[in-house]
C-alpha positions in Angstrom: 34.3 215.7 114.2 34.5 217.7 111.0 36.3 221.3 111.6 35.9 223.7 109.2 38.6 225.6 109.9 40.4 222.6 107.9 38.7 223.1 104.9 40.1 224.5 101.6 38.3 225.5 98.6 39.0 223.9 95.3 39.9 226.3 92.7 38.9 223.8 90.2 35.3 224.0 91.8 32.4 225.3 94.3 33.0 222.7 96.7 35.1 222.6 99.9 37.5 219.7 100.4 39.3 218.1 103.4 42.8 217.1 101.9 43.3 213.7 102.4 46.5 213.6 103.3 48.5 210.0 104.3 50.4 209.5 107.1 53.3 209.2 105.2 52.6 212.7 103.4 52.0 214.7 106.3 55.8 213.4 107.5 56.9 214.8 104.1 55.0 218.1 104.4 56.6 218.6 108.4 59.8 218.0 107.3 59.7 220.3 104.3 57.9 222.8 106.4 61.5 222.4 108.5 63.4 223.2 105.5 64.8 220.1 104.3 65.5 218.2 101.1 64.0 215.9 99.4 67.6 214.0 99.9 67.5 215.1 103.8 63.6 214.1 104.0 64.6 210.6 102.4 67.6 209.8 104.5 65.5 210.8 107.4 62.8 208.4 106.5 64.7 205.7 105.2 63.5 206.3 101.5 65.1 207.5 97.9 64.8 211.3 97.0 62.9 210.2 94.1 60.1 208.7 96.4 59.9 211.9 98.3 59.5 213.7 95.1 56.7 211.9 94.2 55.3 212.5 97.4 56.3 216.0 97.3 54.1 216.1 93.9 50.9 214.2 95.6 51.1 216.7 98.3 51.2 219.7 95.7 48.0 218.3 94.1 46.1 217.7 97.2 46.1 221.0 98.7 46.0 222.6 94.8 49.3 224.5 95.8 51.5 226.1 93.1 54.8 224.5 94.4 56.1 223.0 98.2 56.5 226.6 99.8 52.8 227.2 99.2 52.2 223.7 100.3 53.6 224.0 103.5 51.8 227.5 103.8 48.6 226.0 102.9 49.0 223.3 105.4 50.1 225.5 108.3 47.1 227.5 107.6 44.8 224.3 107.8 46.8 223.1 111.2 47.6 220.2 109.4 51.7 220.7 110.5 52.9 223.4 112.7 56.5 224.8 113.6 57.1 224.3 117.1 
Protein backbone atom coordinates (compact mmCIF):
# COMPACT_ATOMS: atom_id res chain seq x y z
CA UNK A 1 0.00 0.00 0.00
CA UNK A 2 1.32 3.45 -0.94
CA UNK A 3 2.19 5.59 2.43
CA UNK A 4 2.62 8.96 2.03
CA UNK A 5 4.52 9.54 4.77
CA UNK A 6 7.34 8.02 2.46
CA UNK A 7 7.09 10.48 -0.05
CA UNK A 8 9.63 13.28 -0.88
CA UNK A 9 9.20 16.11 -3.09
CA UNK A 10 11.55 16.64 -6.01
CA UNK A 11 13.17 19.93 -5.93
CA UNK A 12 13.71 19.59 -9.58
CA UNK A 13 9.78 19.45 -9.87
CA UNK A 14 5.90 19.52 -8.60
CA UNK A 15 5.73 15.94 -8.25
CA UNK A 16 6.12 13.67 -5.25
CA UNK A 17 8.44 10.61 -5.68
CA UNK A 18 8.90 7.30 -3.83
CA UNK A 19 12.76 6.75 -3.97
CA UNK A 20 13.46 3.66 -5.47
CA UNK A 21 15.87 2.50 -3.62
CA UNK A 22 17.63 -1.35 -4.23
CA UNK A 23 18.20 -3.66 -1.79
CA UNK A 24 21.69 -3.38 -2.10
CA UNK A 25 21.37 0.60 -1.45
CA UNK A 26 19.33 0.55 1.45
CA UNK A 27 22.30 -1.81 3.06
CA UNK A 28 24.65 1.07 2.02
CA UNK A 29 22.41 3.87 3.43
CA UNK A 30 22.00 1.57 7.10
CA UNK A 31 25.42 1.15 7.40
CA UNK A 32 26.37 4.79 6.71
CA UNK A 33 23.54 5.85 8.85
CA UNK A 34 25.88 3.60 11.57
CA UNK A 35 28.79 5.65 10.80
CA UNK A 36 30.90 3.70 8.74
CA UNK A 37 33.19 3.92 5.68
CA UNK A 38 32.93 3.39 2.52
CA UNK A 39 36.08 0.90 3.19
CA UNK A 40 34.12 -0.48 6.51
CA UNK A 41 30.69 -0.67 4.39
CA UNK A 42 32.70 -2.66 1.68
CA UNK A 43 34.59 -5.08 3.88
CA UNK A 44 31.34 -5.64 5.55
CA UNK A 45 29.60 -6.48 2.39
CA UNK A 46 32.23 -8.17 0.62
CA UNK A 47 32.71 -5.36 -2.05
CA UNK A 48 35.54 -2.55 -3.06
CA UNK A 49 35.20 1.00 -1.59
CA UNK A 50 34.97 2.12 -4.96
CA UNK A 51 31.66 0.19 -5.50
CA UNK A 52 30.23 1.58 -2.33
CA UNK A 53 31.09 4.92 -3.60
CA UNK A 54 29.17 4.60 -6.52
CA UNK A 55 26.40 3.47 -4.53
CA UNK A 56 26.95 6.09 -2.11
CA UNK A 57 26.48 8.57 -5.29
CA UNK A 58 23.17 6.65 -6.62
CA UNK A 59 21.82 7.07 -3.18
CA UNK A 60 22.72 10.91 -3.09
CA UNK A 61 20.75 11.31 -6.32
CA UNK A 62 17.70 9.39 -5.41
CA UNK A 63 16.72 11.13 -2.40
CA UNK A 64 18.06 14.64 -4.14
CA UNK A 65 20.35 14.94 -0.95
CA UNK A 66 23.32 17.42 -0.95
CA UNK A 67 25.89 14.77 0.35
CA UNK A 68 25.49 11.13 2.63
CA UNK A 69 24.69 12.97 6.09
CA UNK A 70 21.69 14.42 4.45
CA UNK A 71 21.00 11.19 2.89
CA UNK A 72 20.81 9.24 5.79
CA UNK A 73 18.70 12.23 7.36
CA UNK A 74 16.45 12.15 4.49
CA UNK A 75 15.99 8.42 4.71
CA UNK A 76 15.42 8.31 8.45
CA UNK A 77 12.90 10.81 7.91
CA UNK A 78 11.10 8.59 5.16
CA UNK A 79 11.57 5.36 7.64
CA UNK A 80 13.38 3.92 5.06
CA UNK A 81 16.48 2.91 7.72
CA UNK A 82 16.24 3.51 11.37
CA UNK A 83 18.89 3.43 14.35
CA UNK A 84 17.89 0.94 16.71
Amino acid sequence: MYQERNEITCPAASTSIRPALTVRELQVLQNLAEGRTDRQIGALLARSHKTIGHHVESIIEKLYANNRAHAVAIAMHLSLIALD
